[in-house]
N, C-alpha and C positions, 0 to 999 in steps of 0.2 A: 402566550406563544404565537407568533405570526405565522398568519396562514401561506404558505406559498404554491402547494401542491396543486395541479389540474385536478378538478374534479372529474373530468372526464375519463384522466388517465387512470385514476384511482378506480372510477367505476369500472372501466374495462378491466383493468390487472385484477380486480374482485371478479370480475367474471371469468375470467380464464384462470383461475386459480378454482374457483368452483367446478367448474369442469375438468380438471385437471388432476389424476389419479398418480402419475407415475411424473415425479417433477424433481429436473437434477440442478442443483445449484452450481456455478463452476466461478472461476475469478484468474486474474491474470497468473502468467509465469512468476517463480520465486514471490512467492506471497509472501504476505506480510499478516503484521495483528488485523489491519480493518480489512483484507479479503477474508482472511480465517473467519473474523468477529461476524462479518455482512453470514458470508454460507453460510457458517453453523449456528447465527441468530435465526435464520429463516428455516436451517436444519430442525431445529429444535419443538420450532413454534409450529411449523407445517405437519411434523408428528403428531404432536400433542393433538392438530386438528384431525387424525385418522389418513392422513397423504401418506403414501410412501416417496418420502425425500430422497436424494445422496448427493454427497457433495463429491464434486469429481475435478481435481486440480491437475492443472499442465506436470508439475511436476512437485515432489517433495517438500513440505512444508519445512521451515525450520525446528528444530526440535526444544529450540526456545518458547515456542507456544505447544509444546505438549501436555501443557496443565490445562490444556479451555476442553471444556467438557465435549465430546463426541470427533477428539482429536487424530481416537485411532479406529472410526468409524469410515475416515475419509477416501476414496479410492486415488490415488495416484496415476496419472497418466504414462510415465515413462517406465513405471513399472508393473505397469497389468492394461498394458493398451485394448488387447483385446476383451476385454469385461470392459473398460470406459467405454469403448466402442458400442458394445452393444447397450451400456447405461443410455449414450445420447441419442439413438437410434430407436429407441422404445421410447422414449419419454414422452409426455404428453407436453410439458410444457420445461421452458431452459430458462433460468433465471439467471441474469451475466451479472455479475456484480465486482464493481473497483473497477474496471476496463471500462475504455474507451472505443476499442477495437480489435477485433477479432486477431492483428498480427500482436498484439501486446499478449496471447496466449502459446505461443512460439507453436509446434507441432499440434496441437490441440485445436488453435484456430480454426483450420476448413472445416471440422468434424461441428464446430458451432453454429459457424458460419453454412453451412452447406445442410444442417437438419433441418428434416420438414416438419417439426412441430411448432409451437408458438413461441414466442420468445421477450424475455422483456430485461431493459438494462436500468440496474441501478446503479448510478455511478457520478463522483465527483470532478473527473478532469475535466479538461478544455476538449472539446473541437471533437466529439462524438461522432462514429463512424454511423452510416442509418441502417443497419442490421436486423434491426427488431422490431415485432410490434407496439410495444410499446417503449417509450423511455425517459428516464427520469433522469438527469442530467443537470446537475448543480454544482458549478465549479467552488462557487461560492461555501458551501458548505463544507463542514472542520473534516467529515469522513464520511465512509459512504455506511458506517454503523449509526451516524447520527442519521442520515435520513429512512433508512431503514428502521429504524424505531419511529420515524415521524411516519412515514408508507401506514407503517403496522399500527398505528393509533389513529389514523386518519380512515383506518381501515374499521376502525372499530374492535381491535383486536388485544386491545393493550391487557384486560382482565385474561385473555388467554396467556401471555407471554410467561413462562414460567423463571426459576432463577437462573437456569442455565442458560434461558433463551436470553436475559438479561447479562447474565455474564461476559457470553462473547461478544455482544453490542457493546459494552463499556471496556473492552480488553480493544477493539477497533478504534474506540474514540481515545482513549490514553494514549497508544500510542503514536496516532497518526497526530497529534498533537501533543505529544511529548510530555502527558500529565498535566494539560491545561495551560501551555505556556506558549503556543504557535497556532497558526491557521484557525484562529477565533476570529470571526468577524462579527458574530452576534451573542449577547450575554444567553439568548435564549439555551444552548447548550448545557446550561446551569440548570435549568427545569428541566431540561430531557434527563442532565445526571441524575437529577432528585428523582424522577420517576421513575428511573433504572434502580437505582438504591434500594429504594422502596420493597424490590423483589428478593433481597435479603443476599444482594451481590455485595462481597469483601471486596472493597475499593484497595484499600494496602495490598492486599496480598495479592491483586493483582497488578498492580505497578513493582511491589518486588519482583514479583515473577517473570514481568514481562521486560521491566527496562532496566533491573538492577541485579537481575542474577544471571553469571554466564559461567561457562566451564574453566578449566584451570589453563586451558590450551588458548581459549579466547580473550580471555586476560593478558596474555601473553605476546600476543600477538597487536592486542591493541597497544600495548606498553612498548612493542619495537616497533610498532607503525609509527605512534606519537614522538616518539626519542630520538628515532634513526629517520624516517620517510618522509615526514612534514615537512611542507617547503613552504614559506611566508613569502608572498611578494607585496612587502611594505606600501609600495604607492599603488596597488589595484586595491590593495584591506580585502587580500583573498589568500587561503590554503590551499595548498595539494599534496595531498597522500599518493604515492603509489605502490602497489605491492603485486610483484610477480609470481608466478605458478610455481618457481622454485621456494623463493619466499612462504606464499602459503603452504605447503606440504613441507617446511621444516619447524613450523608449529601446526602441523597436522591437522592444519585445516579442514573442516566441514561445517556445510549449509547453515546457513546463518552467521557464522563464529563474529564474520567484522560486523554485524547489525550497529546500526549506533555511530558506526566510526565515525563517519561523515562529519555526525553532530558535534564531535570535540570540538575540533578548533574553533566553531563560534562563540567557545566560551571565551576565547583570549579576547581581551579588549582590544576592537581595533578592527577585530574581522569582519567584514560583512558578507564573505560569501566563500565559501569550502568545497573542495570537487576531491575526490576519492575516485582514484581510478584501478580496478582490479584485472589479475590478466586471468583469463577465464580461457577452455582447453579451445574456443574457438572465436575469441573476439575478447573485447578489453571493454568491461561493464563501467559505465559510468553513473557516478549517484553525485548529483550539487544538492548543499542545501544553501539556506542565506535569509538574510535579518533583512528589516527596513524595506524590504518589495523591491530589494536587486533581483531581476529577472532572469535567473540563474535559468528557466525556462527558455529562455529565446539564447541563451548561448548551448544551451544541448543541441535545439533546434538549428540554430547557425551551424554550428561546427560538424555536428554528429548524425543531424536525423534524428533527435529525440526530442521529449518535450515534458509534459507533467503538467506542477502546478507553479505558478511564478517564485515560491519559495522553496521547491522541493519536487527536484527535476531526475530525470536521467536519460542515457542513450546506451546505445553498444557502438562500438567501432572495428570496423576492421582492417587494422592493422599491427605496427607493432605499439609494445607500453610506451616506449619514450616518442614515438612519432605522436603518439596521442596525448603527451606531455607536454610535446615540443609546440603542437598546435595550440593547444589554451595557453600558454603561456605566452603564446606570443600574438593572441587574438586580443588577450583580455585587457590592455590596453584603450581600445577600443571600445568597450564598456565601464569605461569610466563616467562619463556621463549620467550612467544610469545610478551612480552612489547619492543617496540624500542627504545632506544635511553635511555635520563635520566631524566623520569618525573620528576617535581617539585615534591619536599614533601609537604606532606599532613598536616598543621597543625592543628590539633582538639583543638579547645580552645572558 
């Protein structure tokens, strides 16, 4: 496995980690599997070492990952601010992980940003805010649970890591790469899975869990997004979904339900790049994803103020759904250049 990690960095986060009694793990707004995976891999393992850990999120997790062990351990932001408050206030040390920057944690932000204990970021996007004292920052890698398990064996810590501490690190890496099929750049990940395995982690049954099993209302929903909302525009080899606040609360929408969406359409041949756009009670959430290294990134960033990673972007916008419709579709033109090669055609029929 190639080495890439500061030794220096390594030695200091070993050092403030040893000093360190009271340490809260936290990760962006509306998590995902590799923020849950990163916190409660580090939740678990940091126990195991005699730390009093907690993981403290901006706001509710999906309840699609309510199978990852130390799930309902977690403190929620928006609903017991006052206890997160005094979680990040006490702590000895803050462990950021999946973010880039402190506004990527919506309300929760200043409280990170503004504690005086130490701080350290693990994390995969681009263009890193400098917040912390330490931080580990690799765009390049598949998620921020694989480097996490690379930290924690560079750490020397691999014989501590228990199954559960394994589990959530591999429920991070499945799905921020879609069960091994996206955001791979290095086989090395293969060896990181084999030594995850190792701890006696259900690989099936967490890919069921996580990317194949959803309620009867999300099903639902996905089925009138894909039928009724899909929009093909043939010469950009791009999708767009959109679904409005009335739309979602006539399949009863909740947190998480569209997970995934996104990803449909690059199943059609032809597509190289899909934008999903949701209307949310106070702005309209944007998720791109896309094949090939279309830099679905720099159109979030163009159009919205948002950004990510080149194949798996987002923003918020505020205004209305179709003004934010109206704008990618009439932008993305314009990034045609950036398609490689000779998609398949698109046949609409």
């Amino acid at each position: 496995m190639k080495k890439f990690l500061s030794t220096a960095d390594v030695a200091r986060f070993e050092e403030l980690l040893a000093n360190s009694e009271k340490i809260v793990l936290t990760c962006h707004v509306r998590p995902d599997g590799d923020a849950m995976g990163s916190t409660l891999g580090w939740y678990h393992l940091l126990k195991g070492l005699g730390k009093k850990p907690m993981v403290v999120t901006p706001d509710q997790p999906p309840r699609t990952l309510s199978f990852m062990p130390g799930f309902r351990e977690v403190a929620v932001y928006t609903r017991h601010d006052p206890y997160c408050q005094s979680l990040m206030e006490e702590a000895d040390l803050i462990i950021c992980c999946d973010f880039n920057k402190p506004s990527r944690q919506d309300q929760l932000g200043p409280l990170t940003r503004d504690a005086k204990c130490r701080k350290v970021l693990i994390d995969h996007h681009q263009d890193p805010d400098h917040f912390c004292d330490v931080t580990f920052s690799y765009p390049d890698m598949s998620s921020t649970c694989e480097m996490t398990f690379r930290i924690m064996a560079a750490m020397g810590l691999y014989e501590d890591m228990g199954r559960d501490c394994a589990e959530c690190l591999v429920t991070g890496m499945v799905t921020d790469t879609r069960n091994f099929s996206v955001n791979i750049k290095s086989p090395d990940i293969y060896e990181v899975l084999e030594r995850l395995l190792e701890k006696g982690v259900d690989k099936t049954r967490i890919v069921k869990e996580a990317l194949m099993t959803r309620t009867y209302g999300s099903v639902r929903l996905h089925a009138y997004a894909l039928s009724e909302k899909m929009e093909i525009l043939p010469r950009q080899h791009a999708s767009i979904i959109t679904l409005s606040l009335e739309e979602l609360k006539q399949f009863h929408y909740e947190r998480g339900d569209s997970e995934g969406l996104v990803n449909t359409p690059l199943e059609i041949r032809g597509v190289v790049s899909s934008f999903f756009l949701r209307e949310d009670e106070d702005c309209i959430k944007v998720s791109a994803r896309s094949i090939n290294d279309f830099p679905v990134s720099l159109v979030c960033g163009d159009l919205f103020g948002g950004g990510g990673h080149i194949m798996a972007a987002g923003a918020e916008f505020h205004g209305t759904l179709e003004e934010a419709r109206r704008m990618l579709v009439e932008a993305l033109p314009a990034y045609d250049k950036y398609i490689k090669g000779h998609p398949d055609r698109i046949d609409l029929w």
